[in-house]
C-alpha positions, -999 to +999 in steps of 0.1 A: +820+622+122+814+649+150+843+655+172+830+654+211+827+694+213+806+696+181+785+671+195+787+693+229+776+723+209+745+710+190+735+697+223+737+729+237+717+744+205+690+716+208+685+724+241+680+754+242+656+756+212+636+725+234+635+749+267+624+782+245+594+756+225+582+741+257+580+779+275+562+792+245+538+762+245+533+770+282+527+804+280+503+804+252+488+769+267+493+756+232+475+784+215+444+783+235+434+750+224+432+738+260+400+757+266+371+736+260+350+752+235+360+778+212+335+805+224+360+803+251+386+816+231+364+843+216+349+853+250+314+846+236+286+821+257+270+814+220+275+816+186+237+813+180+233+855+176+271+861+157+268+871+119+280+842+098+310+864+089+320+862+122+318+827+127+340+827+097+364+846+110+369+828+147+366+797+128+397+807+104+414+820+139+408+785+151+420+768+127+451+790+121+461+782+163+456+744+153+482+747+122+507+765+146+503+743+178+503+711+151+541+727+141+550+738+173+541+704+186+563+685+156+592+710+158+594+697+200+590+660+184+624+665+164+640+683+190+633+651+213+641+627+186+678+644+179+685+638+213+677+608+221+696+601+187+727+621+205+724+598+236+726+570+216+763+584+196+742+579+166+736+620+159+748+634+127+747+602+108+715+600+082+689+569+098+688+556+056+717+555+046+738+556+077+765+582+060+778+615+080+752+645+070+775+671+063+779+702+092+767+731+073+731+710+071+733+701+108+742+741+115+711+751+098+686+722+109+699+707+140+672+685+142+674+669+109+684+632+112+684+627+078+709+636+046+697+659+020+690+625-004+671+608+016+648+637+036+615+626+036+588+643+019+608+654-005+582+644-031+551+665-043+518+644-031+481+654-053+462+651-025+433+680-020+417+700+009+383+675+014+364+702+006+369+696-030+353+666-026+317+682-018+323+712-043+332+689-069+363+664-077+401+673-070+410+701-097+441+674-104+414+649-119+404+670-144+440+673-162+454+642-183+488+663-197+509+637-199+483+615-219+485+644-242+445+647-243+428+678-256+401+686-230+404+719-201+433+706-181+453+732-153+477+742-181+450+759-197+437+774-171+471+789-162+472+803-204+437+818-193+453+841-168+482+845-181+472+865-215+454+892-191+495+898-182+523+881-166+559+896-151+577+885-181+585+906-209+598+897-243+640+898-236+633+868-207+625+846-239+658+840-253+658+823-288+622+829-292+611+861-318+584+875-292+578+911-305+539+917-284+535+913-246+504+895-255+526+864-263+549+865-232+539+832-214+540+793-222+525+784-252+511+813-264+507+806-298+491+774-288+453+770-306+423+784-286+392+769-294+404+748-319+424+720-322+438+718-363+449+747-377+422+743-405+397+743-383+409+781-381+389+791-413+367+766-422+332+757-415+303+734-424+263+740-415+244+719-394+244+688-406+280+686-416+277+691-451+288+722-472+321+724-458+331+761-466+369+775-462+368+811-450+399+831-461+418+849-435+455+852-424+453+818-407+444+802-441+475+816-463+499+805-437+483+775-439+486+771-477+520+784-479+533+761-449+517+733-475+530+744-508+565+752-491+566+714-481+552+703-518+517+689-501+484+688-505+474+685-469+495+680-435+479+647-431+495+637-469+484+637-505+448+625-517+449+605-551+423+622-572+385+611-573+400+580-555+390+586-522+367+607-499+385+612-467+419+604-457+405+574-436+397+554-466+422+521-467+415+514-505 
């Protein structure tokens, strides 16, 4: 609970930062936005003669004023909502749970009204600038990780960029025998291309048939990983001339 001098003192400090938002909101008349078209803001009667690059660039200036005066405008909404919590002896107590939020959080956001556990938007959202939408879906859609399927999904796409270099180097991977910088990001030694080791050094033509085994380095660590576990294959043992693939249930 805030004695009545700390509560004196944030009021003082919210205050203030209200008078100094509203002056700068003033001043700028809320980034320029007040003018009523934007070849206002650029000094220009028409667009109709600018290069498109231009255009691009008073747009993104545009846009940019809109973030800040959108911030601006919300930082001045929390100012107003902490005192109005303050008139109402309620200030410094969170609005979920009702505990005391501690004073080292209300020294370095006065205007929070909430404790650390139960700040909002606390959680990560997958929602995606709308222009995805026309270009093609959200870039989230295309990944299924955690249904552990096989197709282009954002982890690799980060392993794509990655092997060109990252700002690790083998002594951050502790536990883990990296001797090249090649291998110095997440899952490195994952399969590219491929999806079973086999399918490494073997081949077949174009009709599935003549199923050929290539030997390469990939191949005898393949048959030494097999005839250190005492197996004919990873998938299990096939029963001679009793079967033709491993799918076979007799």
């Amino acid at each position: 609970m805030l004695s009545s001098q700390e509560q004196q003192t944030f009021r003082h400090k919210l205050m203030k930062q209200k008078e100094e938002l509203e002056a700068h909101l003033e001043h700028n008349d809320h980034y320029d936005l007040e003018s009523e078209a934007d070849q206002e803001s650029v000094s220009e009667l028409s667009n109709y003669d600018n290069h498109p690059g231009d255009t691009a660039t008073f747009l993104y200036e545009r846009e940019k004023d809109i973030a800040l005066n959108e911030h601006a405008e919300q930082e001045l909404k929390d100012l107003n909502h902490a005192l109005e919590r303050m008139d109402k002896g309620e200030y410094g107590q969170c609005e979920s749970c009702g505990k005391d939020i501690p004073k080292d959080r209300l020294q370095a956001l006065p205007t929070t009204t909430f404790c650390i556990e139960h700040s909002p938007n606390q959680h990560e959202h997958e929602e995606r600038p709308v222009e995805e939408e026309i270009l093609q879906p959200g870039f989230r859609r295309h990944s299924d990780e955690a249904a552990g399927s096989n197709f282009y999904d954002s982890e690799d796409s980060w392993q794509d960029v990655a092997r060109y270099g990252t700002s690790e180097t083998p002594s951050d991977f502790s536990g883990q025998d990296i001797s090249d910088y090649d291998d110095t990001y997440i899952n490195s030694d994952e399969p590219v291309s491929y999806v079973e080791d086999y399918e490494n050094f073997t081949g077949n033509d174009l009709y599935g048939k003549n199923v050929t085994v290539y030997p390469n380095e990939a191949h005898e660590e393949y048959e030494e990983d097999l005839d250190e576990d005492g197996m004919m294959s990873i998938m299990g043992d096939i029963p001679y001339h009793e079967g033709d693939s491993y799918v076979d249930e007799d």
